[in-house]
KEMARNU-195296 format. One record per residue (C-alpha): x, y, z. Coordinates in Angstrom, 3 decimals. Layout:
! KEMARNU-195296
[node [X Y Z]] ...
***
This chain:
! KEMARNU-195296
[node [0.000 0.000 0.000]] [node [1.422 3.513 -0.918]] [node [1.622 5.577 1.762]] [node [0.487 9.488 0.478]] [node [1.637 11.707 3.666]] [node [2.148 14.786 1.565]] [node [0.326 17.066 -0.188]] [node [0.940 19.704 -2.507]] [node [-1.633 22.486 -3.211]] [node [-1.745 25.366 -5.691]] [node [-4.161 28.401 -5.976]] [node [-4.021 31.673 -7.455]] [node [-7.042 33.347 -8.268]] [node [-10.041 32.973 -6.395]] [node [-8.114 30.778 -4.075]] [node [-8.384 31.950 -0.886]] [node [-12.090 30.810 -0.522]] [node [-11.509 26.994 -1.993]] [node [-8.404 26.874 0.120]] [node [-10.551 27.983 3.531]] [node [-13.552 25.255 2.828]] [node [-11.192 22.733 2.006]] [node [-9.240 23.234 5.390]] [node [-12.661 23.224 7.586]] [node [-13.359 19.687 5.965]] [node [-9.578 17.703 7.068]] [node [-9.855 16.007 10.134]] [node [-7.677 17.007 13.306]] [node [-5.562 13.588 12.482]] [node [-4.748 13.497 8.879]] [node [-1.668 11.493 8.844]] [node [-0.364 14.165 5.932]] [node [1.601 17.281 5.972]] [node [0.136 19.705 3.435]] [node [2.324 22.471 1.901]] [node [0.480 25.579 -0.112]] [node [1.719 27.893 -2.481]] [node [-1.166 30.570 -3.464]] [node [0.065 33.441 -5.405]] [node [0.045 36.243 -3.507]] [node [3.662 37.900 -4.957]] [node [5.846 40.289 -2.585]] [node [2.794 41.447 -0.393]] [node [1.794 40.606 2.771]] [node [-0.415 37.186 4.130]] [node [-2.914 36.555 6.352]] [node [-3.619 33.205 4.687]] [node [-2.172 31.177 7.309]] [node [-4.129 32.767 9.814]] [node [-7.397 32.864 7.910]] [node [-6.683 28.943 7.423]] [node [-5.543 28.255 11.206]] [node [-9.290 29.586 12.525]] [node [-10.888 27.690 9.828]] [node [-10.042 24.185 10.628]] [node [-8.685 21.529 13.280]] [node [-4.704 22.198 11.655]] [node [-2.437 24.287 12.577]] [node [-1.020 26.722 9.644]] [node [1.642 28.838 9.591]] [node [4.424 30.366 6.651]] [node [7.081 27.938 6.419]] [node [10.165 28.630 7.797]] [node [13.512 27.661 5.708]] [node [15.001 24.136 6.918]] [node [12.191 23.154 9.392]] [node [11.140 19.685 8.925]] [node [7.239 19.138 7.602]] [node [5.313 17.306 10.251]] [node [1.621 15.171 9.563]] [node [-1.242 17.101 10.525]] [node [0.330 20.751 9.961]] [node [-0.114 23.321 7.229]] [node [2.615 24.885 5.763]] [node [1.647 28.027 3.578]] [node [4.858 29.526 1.001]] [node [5.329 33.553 2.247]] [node [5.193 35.942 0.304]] [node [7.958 36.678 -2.747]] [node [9.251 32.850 -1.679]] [node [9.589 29.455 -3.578]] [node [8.729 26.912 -0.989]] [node [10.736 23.761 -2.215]] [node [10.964 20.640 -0.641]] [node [14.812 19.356 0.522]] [node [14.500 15.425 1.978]] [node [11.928 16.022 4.862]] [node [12.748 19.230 4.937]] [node [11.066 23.028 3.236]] [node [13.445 25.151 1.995]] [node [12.526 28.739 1.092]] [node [13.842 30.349 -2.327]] [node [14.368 33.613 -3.787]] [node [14.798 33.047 -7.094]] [node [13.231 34.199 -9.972]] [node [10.391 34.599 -11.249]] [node [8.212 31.265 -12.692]] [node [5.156 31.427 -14.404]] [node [4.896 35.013 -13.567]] [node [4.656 34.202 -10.300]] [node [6.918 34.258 -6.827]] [node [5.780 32.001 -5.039]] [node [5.036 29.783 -7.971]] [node [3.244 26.024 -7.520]] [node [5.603 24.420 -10.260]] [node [8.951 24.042 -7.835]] [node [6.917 22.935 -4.790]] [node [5.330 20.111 -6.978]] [node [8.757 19.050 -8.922]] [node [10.969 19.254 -5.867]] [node [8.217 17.269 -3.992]] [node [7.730 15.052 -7.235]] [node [11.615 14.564 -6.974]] [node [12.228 14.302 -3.136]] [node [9.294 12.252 -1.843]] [node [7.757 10.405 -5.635]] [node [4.471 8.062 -5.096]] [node [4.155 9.816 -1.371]] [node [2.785 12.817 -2.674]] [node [-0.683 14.518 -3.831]] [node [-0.489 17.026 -6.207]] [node [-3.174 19.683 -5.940]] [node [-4.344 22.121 -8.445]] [node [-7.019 24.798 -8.071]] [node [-8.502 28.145 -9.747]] [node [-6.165 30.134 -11.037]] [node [-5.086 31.939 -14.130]] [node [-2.746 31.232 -16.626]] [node [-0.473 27.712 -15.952]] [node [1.392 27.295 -13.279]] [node [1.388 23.868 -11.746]] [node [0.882 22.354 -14.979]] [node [4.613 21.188 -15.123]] [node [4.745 20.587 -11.488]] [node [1.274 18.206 -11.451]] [node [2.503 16.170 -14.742]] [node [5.478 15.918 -12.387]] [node [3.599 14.375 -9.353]] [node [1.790 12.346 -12.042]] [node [4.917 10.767 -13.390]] [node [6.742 10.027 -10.283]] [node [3.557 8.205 -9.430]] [node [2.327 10.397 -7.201]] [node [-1.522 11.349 -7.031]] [node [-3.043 14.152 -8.697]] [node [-6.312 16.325 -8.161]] [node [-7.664 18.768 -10.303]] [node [-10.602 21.656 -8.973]] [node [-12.905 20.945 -11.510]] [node [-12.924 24.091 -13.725]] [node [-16.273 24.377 -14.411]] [node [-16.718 25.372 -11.318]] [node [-13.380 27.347 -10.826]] [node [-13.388 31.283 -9.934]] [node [-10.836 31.098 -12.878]] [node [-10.321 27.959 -15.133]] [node [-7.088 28.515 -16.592]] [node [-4.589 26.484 -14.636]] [node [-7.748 23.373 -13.677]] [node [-7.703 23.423 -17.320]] [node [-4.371 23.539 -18.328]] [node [-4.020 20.552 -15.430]] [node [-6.457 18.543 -16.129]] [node [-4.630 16.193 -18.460]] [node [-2.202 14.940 -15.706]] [node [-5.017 14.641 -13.166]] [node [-6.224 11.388 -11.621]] [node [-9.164 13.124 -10.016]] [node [-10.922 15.844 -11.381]] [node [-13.742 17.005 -8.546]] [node [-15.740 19.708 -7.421]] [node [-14.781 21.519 -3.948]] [node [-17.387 19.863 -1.694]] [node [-15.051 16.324 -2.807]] [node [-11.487 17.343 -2.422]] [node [-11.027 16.823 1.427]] [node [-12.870 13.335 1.067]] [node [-10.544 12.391 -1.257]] [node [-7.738 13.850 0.752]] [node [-8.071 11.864 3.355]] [node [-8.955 8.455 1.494]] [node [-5.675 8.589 -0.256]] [node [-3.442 9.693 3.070]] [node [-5.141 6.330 4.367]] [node [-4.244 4.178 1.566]] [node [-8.291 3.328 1.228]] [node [-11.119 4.102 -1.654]] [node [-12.932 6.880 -1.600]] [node [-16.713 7.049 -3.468]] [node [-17.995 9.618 -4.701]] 
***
């Protein structure tokens, strides 16, 4: 049984909502770390905050070197690349990708790279395509993929753009469902 104990999210526009009701649905013991990039470029964040108060996990901005830990959620601050080094986050400040700093596709390739069939990719509304690369990344290393469906995405580019390297494509009210199924190693029905 693979064991999926890390999970990779991406969000840009329109975000901030999905990422709130998906939080409030994980259970207190998900036996999964969760790491988020959401664009939000060189300016302040209250996201981990805003996602602390809505759920049982704790959230917070990763810090560079600390180890990831089940049951916390780390969020990327702002103008950093949140990578992922062994069990380890590191923090970048490189360039630019996609337009965007943080941007999803290093979290997903480094975690692709680093951790391979233990991780969930994660894609949500957003425009343009970052975490397009990074998901098809996940997906080869044999790591699970989910994709917001974009029908029902504030903005459909990247669900779109992701949806071809997606082994799930659901609505909102399924993702945490499906979250925790696949950190258990069982089925999930939808």
């Amino acid at each position: 049984m693979t064991c999926r104990d890390f999970i990779a999210i991406g969000a840009s526009s329109g975000g901030v909502d999905v990422l709130h009701t998906l939080v409030s649905q994980l259970p207190a013991d998900l036996c999964a770390a969760i790491a988020i990039v959401q664009h939000v470029g060189a300016y302040g964040s209250v996201l981990p905050k805003l996602l602390d108060d809505a759920g049982p996990l704790r959230a917070a901005h990763a810090i560079d070197g600390e180890p990831f830990v089940h049951g916390r959620i780390y969020v990327a601050p702002p103008d950093r690349h949140m990578l992922v080094e062994g069990a380890h986050l590191r923090l970048d400040a490189g360039p630019k990708r996609n337009f965007a700093h943080p941007a999803i596709d290093p979290l997903f390739v480094s975690a692709a790279t680093e951790l391979g069939t233990r991780v969930v990719g994660v894609i949500l509304t957003g425009f343009l395509m970052d975490g397009m690369a990074g998901l098809a990344a996940v997906h080869a290393s044999g790591g699970a993929t989910i994709v917001q469906d974009p029908a029902e995405a504030f903005a459909r580019d990247m669900p779109a753009c992701a949806v071809p390297y997606a082994d799930y494509v659901l609505p909102v009210a399924q993702l945490a469902g499906r979250l925790v199924a696949l950190t258990r190693g069982g089925t999930f029905a939808a």
